[in-house]
N, C-alpha and C positions, 0 to 999 in steps of 0.2 A: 614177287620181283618188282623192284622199285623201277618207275616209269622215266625214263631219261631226259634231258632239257631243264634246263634249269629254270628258274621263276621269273618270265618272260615281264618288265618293268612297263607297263602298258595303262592307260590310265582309261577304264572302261566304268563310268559311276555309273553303279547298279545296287541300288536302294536296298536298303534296309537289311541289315546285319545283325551282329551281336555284340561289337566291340563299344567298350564304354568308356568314351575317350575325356579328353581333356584342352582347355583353352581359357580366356578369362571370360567372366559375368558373376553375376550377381550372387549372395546369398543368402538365404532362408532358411526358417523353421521345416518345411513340407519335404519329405524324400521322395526324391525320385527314380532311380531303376536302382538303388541300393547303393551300400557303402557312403564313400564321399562325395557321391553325385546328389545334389538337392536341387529342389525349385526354389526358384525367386519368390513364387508365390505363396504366403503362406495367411491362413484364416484371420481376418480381422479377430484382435484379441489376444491372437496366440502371442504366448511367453516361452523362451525358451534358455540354457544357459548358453552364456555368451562364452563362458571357459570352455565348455565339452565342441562347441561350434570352433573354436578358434584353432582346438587341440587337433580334431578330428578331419576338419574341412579348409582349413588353411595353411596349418605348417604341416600338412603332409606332402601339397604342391607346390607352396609360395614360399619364396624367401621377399621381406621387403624390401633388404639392402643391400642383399648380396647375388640377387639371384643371375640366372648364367644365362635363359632362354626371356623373351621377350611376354609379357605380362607377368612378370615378376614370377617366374616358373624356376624352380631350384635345378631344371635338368630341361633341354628340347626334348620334343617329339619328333620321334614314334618313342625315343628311350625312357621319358616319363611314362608314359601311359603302361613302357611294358614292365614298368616296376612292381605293376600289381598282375597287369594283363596277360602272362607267360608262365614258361614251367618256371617254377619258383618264385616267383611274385607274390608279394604281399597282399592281402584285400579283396583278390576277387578268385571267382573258380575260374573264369571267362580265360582258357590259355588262346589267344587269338592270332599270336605266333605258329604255333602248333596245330590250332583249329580240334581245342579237343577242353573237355572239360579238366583243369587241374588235377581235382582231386578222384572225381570216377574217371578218367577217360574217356567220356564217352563225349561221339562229334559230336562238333559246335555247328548249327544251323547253317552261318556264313561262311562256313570252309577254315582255311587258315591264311596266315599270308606266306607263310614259308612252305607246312605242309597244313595237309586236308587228308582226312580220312571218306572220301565219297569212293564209294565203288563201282566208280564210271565204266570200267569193263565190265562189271557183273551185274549190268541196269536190263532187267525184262520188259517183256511183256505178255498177257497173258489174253489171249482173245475169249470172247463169250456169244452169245446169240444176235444174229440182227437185231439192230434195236428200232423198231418200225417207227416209234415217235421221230426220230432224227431222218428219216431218209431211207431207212434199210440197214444206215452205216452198221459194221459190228461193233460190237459194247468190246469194251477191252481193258484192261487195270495196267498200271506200268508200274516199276517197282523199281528203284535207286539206292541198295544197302550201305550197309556202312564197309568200306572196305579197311585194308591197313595201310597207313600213313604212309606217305608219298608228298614226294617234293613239289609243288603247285608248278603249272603249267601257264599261269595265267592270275592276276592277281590288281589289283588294286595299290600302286606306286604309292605307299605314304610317310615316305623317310623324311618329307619336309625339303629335299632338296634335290631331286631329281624330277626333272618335267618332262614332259611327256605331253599327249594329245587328247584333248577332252573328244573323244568323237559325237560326231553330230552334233554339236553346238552351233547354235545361229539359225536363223530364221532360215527357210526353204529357198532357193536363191539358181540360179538359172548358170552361175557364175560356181565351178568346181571348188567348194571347202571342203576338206575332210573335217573340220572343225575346230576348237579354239586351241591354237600352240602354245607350247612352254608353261603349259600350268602345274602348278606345283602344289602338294597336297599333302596334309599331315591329317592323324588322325580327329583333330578338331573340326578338319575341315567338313565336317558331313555330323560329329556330334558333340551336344552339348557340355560340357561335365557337371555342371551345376545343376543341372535338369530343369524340365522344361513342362512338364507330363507327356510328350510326347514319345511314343514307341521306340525304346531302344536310344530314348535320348537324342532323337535326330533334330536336328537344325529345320526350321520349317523352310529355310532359304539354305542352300548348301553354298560354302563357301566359294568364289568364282563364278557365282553361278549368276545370270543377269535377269533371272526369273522377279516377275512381277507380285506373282501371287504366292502367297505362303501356302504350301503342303504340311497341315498337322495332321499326324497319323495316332488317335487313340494308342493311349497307355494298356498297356494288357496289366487285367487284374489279375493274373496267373501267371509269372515270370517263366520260360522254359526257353532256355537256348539251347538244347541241345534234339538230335533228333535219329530215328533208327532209321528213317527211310528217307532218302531227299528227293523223292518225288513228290512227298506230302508235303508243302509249303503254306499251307494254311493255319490260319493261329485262330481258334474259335475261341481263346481267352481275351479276342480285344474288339470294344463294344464298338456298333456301325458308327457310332458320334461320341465324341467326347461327353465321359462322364451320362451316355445311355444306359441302355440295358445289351445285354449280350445276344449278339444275332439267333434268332430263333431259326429251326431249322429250316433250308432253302434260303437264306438269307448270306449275302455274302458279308463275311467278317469286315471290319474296320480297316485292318491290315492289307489283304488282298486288294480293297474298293481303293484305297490311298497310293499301293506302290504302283504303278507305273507314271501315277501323278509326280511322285518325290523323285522316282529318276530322272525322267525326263525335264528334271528343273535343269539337267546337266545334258542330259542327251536328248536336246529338244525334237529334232529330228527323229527320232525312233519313235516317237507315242505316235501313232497309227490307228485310225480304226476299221470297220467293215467295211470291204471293197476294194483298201489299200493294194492289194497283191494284182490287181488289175485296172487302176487307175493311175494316171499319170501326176504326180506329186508336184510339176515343175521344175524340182530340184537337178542338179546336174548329177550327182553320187547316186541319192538315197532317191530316185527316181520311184519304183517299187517297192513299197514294205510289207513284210511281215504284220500281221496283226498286234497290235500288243496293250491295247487297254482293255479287254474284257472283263469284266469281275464278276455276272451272274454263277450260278451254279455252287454256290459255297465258295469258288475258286477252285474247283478241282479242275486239274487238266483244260484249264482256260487258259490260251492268249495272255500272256500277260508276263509282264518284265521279269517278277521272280519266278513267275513258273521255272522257265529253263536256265535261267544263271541264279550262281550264287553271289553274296556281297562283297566276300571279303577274298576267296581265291580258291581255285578250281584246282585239282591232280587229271584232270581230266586229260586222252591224250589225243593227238589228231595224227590220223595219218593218211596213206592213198590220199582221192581226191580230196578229203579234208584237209587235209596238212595243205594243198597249194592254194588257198581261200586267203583272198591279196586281204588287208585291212584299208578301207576307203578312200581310194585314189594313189593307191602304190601300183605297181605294177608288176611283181613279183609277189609268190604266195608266203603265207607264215602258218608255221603248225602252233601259233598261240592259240590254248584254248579258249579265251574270249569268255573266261567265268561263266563256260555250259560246264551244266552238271553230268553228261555222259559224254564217253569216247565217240570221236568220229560222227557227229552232229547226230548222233543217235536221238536227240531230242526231237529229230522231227517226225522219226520212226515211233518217241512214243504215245502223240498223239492221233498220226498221220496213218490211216494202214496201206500200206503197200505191199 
């Protein structure tokens, strides 16, 4: 049975997805996450043909003199990008409309934007023996399958013209923000299309964003966007550092060490670390947080931005006291899922044991 509410236009930037978007920059020899996505950078020396580059990587997005969207783009975004990026799209398997692989259907890692195949009602948990290293606490595994397609509850706004509220943006402040208004977001705005080597093609600075420092997130040398369980959020195909070797085990991935850094270049407020949940922040909102930058343990079942949300938009549903959870300085609640990956803040249930 399909979950009712339609896909709540909410602008919640939570890093690192699967869509492989488009904008202008540079071009080169080097590819980066496939198709007509390439790096600027390419090996002193290298040769390349300038005909198959201009066929393959230029008039597939650009028109010089007639083009309708701004950097000379023959179509705007989000509708370029879904010319490859959707059911029936040319170029990629990536359906990130649908949130499912084109050609196997099987889910996309970041959800979808329309629908998501996560099986937020049917997410377990499965308890085990005390585990005396920790506390006592009980050992316990969580599990988040793949369910069937369902209209997202919660999503990532990126039609390029509807704006919405970056939450938590701006520095900690004693003075009531919920965060930066009216920002407007296309899929450029978080990734490159030219490539970068960066994971997933992302922007080391995301667009709007007023961050100082660049977040590069290692390239996986093993491409997989797609996944059978979305409680497993870990990518052990991408090395701790650019162009390293691949985490040996107990070492936490490239991936996990990086993402709450690259969200939080948007939602600066929410990176948090140990203590957070009983220390007073100053902030007037976001006074209390959550933990969310952990990355030992491999990343499993750690603190940390993607652990509980997806990138790109959640089926997830809320209801009871979930559903009346205000969003930062409203005063009235909303059953937006806030791209968690299970119903009714079950995410807390599945690290938490209660």
């Amino acid at each position: 049975m399909r979950k009712e509410g339609g896909a709540m236009k909410r602008l919640l930037l939570i890093g690192a997805g699967s869509a492989l978007m488009f904008t202008m920059g540079g071009v080169g020899p080097a590819q980066a996450d496939g198709g007509v996505h390439y790096s600027t950078a390419g090996a002193e020396g290298t040769t390349f043909s300038l005909t198959s580059a201009g066929a393959g990587r230029c008039a597939g997005c650009h028109r010089a003199h007639t083009a309708e969207a701004s950097y000379l783009l023959k179509q705007a975004q989000p509708a370029l990008c879904y010319s490859c990026h959707s059911t029936g799209g040319m170029g990629a398997g990536t359906d990130v409309t649908n949130g499912r692989n084109a050609g196997t259907g099987d889910a996309l890692r970041g959800g979808g934007f329309d629908f998501a195949l996560i099986g937020a009602g049917a997410a377990t948990k499965t308890l085990g023996l005390a585990d005396p290293a920790h506390g006592g606490r009980i050992a316990h595994s969580a599990t988040v399958p793949v369910g069937a397609s369902e209209a997202t509850t919660s999503k990532h706004q990126i039609d390029g013209t509807t704006t919405g509220t970056m939450w938590g943006n701006g520095a900690i402040s004693a003075t009531v923000n919920p965060g930066k208004a009216a920002v407007t977001l296309e899929c450029g705005s978080c990734h490159d299309p030219h490539g970068n080597g960066n994971y997933r093609i992302l922007k080391p600075v995301p667009n709007d964003s007023d961050a100082a420092v660049e977040v590069n997130i290692p390239d996986a040398q093993v491409k997989k966007y797609t996944t059978a369980d979305y409680w497993l959020v870990t990518d052990r195909s991408v090395p701790v550092t650019k162009g390293g070797a691949l985490p040996a085990a107990g070492v936490t991935d490239g991936y996990i060490a990086n993402a709450s850094q690259w969200c939080s270049q948007c939602h600066t407020r929410y990176l948090a670390g140990s203590g957070s949940w009983r220390t007073d922040s100053g902030d007037a909102l976001f006074t209390y947080r959550h933990r969310s930058d952990r990355t030992d343990r491999e990343g499993v079942e750690r603190p940390n931005c993607i652990q509980c949300h997806v990138s790109h938009g959640s089926n997830a549903a809320m209801s009871g006291s979930a559903a009346d959870v205000a969003f930062p300085g409203a005063a009235t609640g909303s059953a937006d899922s806030r791209l968690l990956r299970i119903d009714n803040r079950g995410t807390c249930v599945a690290c938490h044991n209660v």
